[in-house]
Legacy VTK file of the C-alpha trace (Angstrom):
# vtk DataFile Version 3.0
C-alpha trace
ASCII
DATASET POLYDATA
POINTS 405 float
242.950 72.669 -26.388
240.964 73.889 -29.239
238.410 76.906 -29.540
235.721 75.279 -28.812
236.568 73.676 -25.668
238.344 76.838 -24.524
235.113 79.053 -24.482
233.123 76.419 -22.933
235.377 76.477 -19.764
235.282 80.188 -20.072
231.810 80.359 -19.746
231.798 78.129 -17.153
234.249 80.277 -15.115
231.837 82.804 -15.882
229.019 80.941 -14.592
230.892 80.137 -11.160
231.769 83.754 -10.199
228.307 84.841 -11.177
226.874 82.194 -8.867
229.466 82.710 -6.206
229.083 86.622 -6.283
226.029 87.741 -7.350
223.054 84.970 -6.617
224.394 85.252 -2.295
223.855 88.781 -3.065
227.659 90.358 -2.077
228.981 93.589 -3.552
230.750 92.539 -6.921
232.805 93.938 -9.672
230.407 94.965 -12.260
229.405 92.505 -15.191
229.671 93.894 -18.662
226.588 93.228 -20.229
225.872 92.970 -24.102
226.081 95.351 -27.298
226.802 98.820 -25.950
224.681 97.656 -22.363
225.005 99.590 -19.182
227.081 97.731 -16.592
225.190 96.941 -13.387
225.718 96.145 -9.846
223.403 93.600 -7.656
222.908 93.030 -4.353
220.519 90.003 -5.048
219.092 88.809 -8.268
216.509 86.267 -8.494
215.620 84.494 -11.583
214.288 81.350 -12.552
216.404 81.155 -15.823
219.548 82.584 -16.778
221.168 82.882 -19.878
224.748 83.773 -20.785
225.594 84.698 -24.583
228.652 84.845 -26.535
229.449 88.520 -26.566
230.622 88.277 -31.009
227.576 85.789 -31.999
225.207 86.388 -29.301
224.981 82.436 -29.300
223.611 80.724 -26.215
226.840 80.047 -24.397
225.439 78.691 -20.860
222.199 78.808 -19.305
220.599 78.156 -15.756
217.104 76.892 -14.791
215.378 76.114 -12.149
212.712 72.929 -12.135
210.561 71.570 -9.383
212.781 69.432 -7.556
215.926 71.128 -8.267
217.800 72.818 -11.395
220.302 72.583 -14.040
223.129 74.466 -16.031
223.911 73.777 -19.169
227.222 74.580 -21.432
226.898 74.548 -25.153
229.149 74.438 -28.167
228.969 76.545 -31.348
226.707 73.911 -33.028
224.421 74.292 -29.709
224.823 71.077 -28.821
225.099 70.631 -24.758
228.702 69.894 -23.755
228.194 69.877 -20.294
225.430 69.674 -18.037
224.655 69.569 -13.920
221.551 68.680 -12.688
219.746 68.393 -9.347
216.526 66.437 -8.815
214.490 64.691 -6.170
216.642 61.577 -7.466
220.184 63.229 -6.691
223.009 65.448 -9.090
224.195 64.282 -12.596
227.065 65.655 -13.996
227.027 64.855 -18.191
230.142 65.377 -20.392
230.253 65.371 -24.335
232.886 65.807 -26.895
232.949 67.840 -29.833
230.298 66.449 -32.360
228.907 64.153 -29.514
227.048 66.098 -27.415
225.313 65.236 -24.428
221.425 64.785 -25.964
219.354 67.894 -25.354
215.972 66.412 -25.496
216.348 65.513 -21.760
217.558 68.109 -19.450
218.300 65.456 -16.304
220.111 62.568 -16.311
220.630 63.021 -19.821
223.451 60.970 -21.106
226.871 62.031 -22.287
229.819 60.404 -22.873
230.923 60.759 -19.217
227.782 60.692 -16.633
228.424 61.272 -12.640
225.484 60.614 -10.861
224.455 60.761 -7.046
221.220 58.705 -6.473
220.960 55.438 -8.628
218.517 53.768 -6.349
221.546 52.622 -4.095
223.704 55.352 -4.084
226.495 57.067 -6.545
227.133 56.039 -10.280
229.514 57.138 -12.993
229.168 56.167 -16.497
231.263 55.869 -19.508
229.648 55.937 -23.025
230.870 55.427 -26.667
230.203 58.306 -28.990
227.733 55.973 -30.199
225.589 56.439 -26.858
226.018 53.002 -25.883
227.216 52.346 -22.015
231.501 51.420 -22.086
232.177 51.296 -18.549
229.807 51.839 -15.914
230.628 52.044 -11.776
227.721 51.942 -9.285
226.888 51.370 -6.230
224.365 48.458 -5.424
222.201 47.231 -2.806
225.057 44.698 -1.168
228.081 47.013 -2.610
229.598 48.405 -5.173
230.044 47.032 -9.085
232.313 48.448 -12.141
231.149 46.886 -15.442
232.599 46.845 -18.359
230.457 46.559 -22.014
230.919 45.129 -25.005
230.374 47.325 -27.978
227.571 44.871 -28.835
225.746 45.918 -25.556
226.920 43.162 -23.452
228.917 42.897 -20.370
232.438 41.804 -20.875
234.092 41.947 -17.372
232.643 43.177 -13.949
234.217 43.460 -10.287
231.934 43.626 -7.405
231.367 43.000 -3.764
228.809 42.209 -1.857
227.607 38.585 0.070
231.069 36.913 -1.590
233.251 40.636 -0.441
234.712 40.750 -3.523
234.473 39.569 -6.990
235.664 39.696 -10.558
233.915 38.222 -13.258
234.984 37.850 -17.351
231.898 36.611 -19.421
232.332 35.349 -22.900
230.875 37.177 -26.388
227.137 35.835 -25.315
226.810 36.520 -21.757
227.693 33.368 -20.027
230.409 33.137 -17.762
234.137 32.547 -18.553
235.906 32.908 -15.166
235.774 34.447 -11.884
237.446 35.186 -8.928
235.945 35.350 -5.738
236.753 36.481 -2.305
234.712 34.356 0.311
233.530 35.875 4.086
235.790 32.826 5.323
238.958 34.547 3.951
239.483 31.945 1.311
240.004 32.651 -2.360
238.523 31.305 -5.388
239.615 31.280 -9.649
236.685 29.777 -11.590
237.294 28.943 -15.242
234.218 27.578 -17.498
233.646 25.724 -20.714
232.222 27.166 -23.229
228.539 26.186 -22.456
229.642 28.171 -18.941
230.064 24.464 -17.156
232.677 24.965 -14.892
236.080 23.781 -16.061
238.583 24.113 -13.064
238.380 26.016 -9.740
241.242 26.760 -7.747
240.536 27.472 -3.725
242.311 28.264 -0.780
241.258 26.076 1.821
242.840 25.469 5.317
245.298 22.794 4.419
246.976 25.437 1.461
245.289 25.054 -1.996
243.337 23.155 -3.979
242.777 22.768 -7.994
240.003 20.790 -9.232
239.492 20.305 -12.689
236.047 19.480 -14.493
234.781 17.294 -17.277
232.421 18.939 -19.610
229.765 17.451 -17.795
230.798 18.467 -14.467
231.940 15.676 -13.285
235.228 15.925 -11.287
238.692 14.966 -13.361
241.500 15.545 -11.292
242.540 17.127 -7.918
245.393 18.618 -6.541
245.898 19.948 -3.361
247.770 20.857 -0.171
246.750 18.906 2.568
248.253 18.436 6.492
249.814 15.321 5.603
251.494 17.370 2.264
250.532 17.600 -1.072
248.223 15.056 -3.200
246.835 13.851 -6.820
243.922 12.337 -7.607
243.059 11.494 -11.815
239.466 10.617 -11.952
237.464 8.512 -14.502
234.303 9.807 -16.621
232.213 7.947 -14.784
233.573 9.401 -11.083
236.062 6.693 -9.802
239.430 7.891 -9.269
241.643 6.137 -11.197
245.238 6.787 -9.868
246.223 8.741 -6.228
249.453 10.151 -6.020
250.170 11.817 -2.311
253.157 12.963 -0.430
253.297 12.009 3.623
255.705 12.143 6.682
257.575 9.824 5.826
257.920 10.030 1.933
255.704 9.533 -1.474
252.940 7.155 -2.894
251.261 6.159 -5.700
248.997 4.033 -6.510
246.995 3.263 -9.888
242.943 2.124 -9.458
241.174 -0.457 -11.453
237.587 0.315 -12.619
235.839 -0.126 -9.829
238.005 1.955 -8.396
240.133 -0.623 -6.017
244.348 -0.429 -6.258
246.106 -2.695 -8.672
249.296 -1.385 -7.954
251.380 0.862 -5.619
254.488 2.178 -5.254
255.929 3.782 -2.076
259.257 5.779 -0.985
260.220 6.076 3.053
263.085 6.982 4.240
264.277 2.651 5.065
262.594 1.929 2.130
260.777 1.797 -1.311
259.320 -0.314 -3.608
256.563 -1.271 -5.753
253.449 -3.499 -5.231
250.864 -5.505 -7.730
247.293 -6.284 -5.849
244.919 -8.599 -7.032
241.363 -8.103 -7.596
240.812 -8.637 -3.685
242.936 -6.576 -2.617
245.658 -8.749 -1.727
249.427 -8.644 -2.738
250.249 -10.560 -6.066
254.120 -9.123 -6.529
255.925 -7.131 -4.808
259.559 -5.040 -5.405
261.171 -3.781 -1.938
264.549 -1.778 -1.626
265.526 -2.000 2.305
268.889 -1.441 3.862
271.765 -2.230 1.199
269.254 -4.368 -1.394
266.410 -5.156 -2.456
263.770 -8.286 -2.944
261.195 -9.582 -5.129
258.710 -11.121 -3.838
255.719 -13.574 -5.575
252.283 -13.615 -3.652
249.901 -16.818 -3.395
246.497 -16.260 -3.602
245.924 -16.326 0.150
248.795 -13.635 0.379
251.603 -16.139 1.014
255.069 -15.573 -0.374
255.111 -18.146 -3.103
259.041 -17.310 -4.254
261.498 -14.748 -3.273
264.529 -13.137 -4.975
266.480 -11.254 -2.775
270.468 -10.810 -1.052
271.729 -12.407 1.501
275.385 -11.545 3.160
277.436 -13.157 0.254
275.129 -11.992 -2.693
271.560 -13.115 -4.562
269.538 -15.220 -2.681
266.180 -17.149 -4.557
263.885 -18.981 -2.032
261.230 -21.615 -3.068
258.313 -21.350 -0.401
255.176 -23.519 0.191
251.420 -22.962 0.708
252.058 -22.403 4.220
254.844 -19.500 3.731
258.063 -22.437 4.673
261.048 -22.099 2.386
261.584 -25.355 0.542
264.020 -24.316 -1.511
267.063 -22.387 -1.922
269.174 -20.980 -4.292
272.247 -18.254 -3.686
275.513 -17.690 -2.887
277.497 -18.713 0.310
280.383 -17.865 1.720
282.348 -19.932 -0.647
280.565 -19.717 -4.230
276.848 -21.140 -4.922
274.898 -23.463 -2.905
271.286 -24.736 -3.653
269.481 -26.365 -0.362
266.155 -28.523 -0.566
263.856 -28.674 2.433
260.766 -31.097 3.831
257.736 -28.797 4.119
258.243 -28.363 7.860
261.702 -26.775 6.811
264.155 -29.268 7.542
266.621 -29.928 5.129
267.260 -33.026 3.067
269.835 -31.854 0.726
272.369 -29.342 -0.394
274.467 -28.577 -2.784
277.564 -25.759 -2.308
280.601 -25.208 -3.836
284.118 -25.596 -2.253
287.743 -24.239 -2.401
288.417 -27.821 -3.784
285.302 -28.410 -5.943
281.816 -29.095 -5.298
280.047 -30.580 -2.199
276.379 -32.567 -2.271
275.026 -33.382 1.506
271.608 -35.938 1.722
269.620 -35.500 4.964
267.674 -37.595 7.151
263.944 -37.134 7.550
264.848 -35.569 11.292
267.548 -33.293 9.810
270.972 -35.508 10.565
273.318 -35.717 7.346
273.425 -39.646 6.002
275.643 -39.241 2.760
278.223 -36.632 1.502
279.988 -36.534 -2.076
282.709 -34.127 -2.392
285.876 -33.602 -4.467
288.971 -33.792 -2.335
292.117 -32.007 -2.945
293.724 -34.586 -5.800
290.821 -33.678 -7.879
289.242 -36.925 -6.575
285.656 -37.830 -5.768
284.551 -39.172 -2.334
281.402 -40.563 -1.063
281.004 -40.587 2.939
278.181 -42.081 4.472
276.617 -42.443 8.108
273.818 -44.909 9.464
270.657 -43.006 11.616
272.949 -43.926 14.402
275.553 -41.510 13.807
278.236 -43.759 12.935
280.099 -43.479 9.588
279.824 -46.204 7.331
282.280 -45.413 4.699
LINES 1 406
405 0 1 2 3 4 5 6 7 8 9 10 11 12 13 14 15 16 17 18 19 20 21 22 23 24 25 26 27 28 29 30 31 32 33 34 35 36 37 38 39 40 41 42 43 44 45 46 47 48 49 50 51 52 53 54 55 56 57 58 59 60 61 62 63 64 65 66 67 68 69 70 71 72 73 74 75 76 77 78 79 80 81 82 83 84 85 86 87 88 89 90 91 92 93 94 95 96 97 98 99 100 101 102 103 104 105 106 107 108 109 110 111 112 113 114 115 116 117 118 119 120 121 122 123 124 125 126 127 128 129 130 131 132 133 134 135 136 137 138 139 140 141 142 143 144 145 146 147 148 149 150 151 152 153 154 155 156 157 158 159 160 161 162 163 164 165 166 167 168 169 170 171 172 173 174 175 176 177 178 179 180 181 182 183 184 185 186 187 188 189 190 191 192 193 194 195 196 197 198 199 200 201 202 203 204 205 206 207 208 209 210 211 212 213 214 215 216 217 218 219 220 221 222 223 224 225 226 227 228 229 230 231 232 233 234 235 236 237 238 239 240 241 242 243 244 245 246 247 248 249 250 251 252 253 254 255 256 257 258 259 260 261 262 263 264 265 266 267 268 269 270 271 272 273 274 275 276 277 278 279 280 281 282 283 284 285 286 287 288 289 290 291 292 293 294 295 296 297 298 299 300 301 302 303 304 305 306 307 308 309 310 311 312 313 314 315 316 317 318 319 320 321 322 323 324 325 326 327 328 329 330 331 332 333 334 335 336 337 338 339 340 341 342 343 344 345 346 347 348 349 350 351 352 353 354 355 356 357 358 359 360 361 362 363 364 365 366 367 368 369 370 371 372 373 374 375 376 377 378 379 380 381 382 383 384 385 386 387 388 389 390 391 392 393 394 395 396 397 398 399 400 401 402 403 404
């Protein structure tokens, strides 16, 4: 600690014993007074100003005065600048700190500045103050109407951070180099919590919440119009991608029993979805109505393919079957017409009448290859097949039943 500082607390020790010893008016130690003085002994002194000197330079050291409404002491340096100052007025105490060659200013003896300023009446209660040796306000922390506030300044004078509470209990805001918000985070009466981050301009760019579900994150175009949201939700979690104009665009969600997504045409109705459960997935094309066009399903051991007619019909299949790939032919009315896949002993292709009874069919063979013809009610008329020579047959059978050849 350097000379300066030194005598300053000195004379403030000074200051406290004569206040705490002589002002009540209690026998005391004598005080040694100046240049060859008498030393005295008080039972009471009563001033309205008191000064204390440096014994070498006989420099104003500290002083006390009294002022309507209260009263002040004062500590001064060797340049006579005031160090340190308390003051008591109708509008509370103030204590004022300088620093060497930044006093606190003289011209006013309350609330007076300082580097370091501790008031006790602001209009709502207590302050303390932090300045720059410029005199410009660094960090301030009050108390206001609805709670408290610490503030933090920019050397250009303005506010660069502050954390209060009050309606929202509490909140912390960061402002950018002209004043306008840059994010905040907030403490709502509900219990929730709240990050706000802004543009630029100060339009809101994102705001994550707390809400009942879990949490939320919303995030802002530059004209405030929503762009995506994620949250927590009782079902699980979920994403929705929004376009400029407002209409989401694609979903993505998580439920009971497993994951969807699904991607949004301008007007905002699905053109395509996939799905995951725990039987099953697969992926889905919807037409501008909203009905299937195409659809790709995984279920049990395989999977399908499926073609939609415009009234939602299955138009044509590719699937399995028990012996391998299956491809089915249907009509308008949903009836398989036709048939293409693997049986139980190679390929076989099988043509149907639109009710669904079969006319023909075509299969393979341990021997070769086997072609059936059908009657309009379903009974076989006509086989060719390769026999076991490596010859071709041709059996035949009238409607009656009976075999012809």
């Amino acid at each position: 600690m350097g000379l300066k500082p030194k005598l300053a607390y000195m004379a403030l020790g000074g200051v406290l014993v004569l206040a705490g010893h002589v002002l009540p008016g209690l026998i005391v130690p004598s005080a040694t007074a100046q240049g060859g003085l008498q030393d005295a002994e008080f039972n009471e002194v009563t001033v309205r100003k008191l000064v204390v000197v440096d014994e070498d330079s006989g420099q104003r050291a500290i002083d006390l005065h009294a002022s309507n409404g209260g009263g002040f002491v004062r500590m001064f340096d060797e340049a006579g600048g005031v160090q340190l100052s308390l003051a008591a007025s109708e509008r509370g105490g103030e204590i004022s700190v300088g620093m060497e060659g930044h006093p606190v200013r003289p011209e006013d003896r309350f609330f007076s500045g300082g580097l370091v300023q501790i008031r006790g009446d602001n209009g709502y209660g207590g302050s303390v103050k932090l300045s720059r040796h410029n005199g410009d306000d660094a960090v301030s922390i009050s108390s206001q109407e609805a709670g408290g506030e610490v503030a933090v300044v920019h050397p250009d004078g303005e506010v660069a951070a502050s954390m209060s509470s009050g309606e929202l209990r509490g909140r912390v805001d960061v402002l950018q180099p002209d004043g306008t918000l840059a994010a905040s985070l907030l403490s709502l009466e509900s219990g929730a919590g709240a990050l706000a981050i802004s543009h630029a301009d100060g339009e809101m760019a994102a705001l994550l919440t707390s809400v009942d579900s879990g949490g939320r994150l919303d995030v802002f175009q530059p004209d405030g119009s929503t762009s995506a949201v994620m949250g927590a939700f009782p079902e699980g979690g979920g994403l929705e991608v929004y376009r400029p104009d407002g209409i989401v665009a694609a979903r993505m969600s998580s439920q009971e029993s497993g994951g969807l997504m699904s991607a949004h045409r301008p007007d905002g109705s699905i053109g395509a979805r996939m799905f995951a459960s725990e039987s099953a997935s697969g992926v889905g094309v919807v037409d501008p109505e909203g009905k299937p066009a195409a659809a790709i399903v995984s279920e049990g051991s395989g999977g399908t393919i499926n073609v939609f007619q415009p009234d939602g019909m299955v138009a044509a299949s590719i699937g399995t079957s028990s012996y391998g790939g299956e491809v089915n032919v249907h009509q308008s009315d949903g009836t398989s017409v036709v048939t293409a896949g693997v049986g139980r002993r190679g390929g076989l292709v099988a043509v149907s009448q639109s009710g669904g009874t079969p006319v023909s069919a075509l299969v393979a063979t341990p021997v070769g290859g086997m072609m059936s013809v059908f009657s309009a009610d379903g009974e076989i008329v006509a086989v060719v097949t390769a026999n076991p020579e490596g010859d071709g047959e041709i059996n035949t059978w009238d409607r009656h039943g009976t075999q012809t050849r």
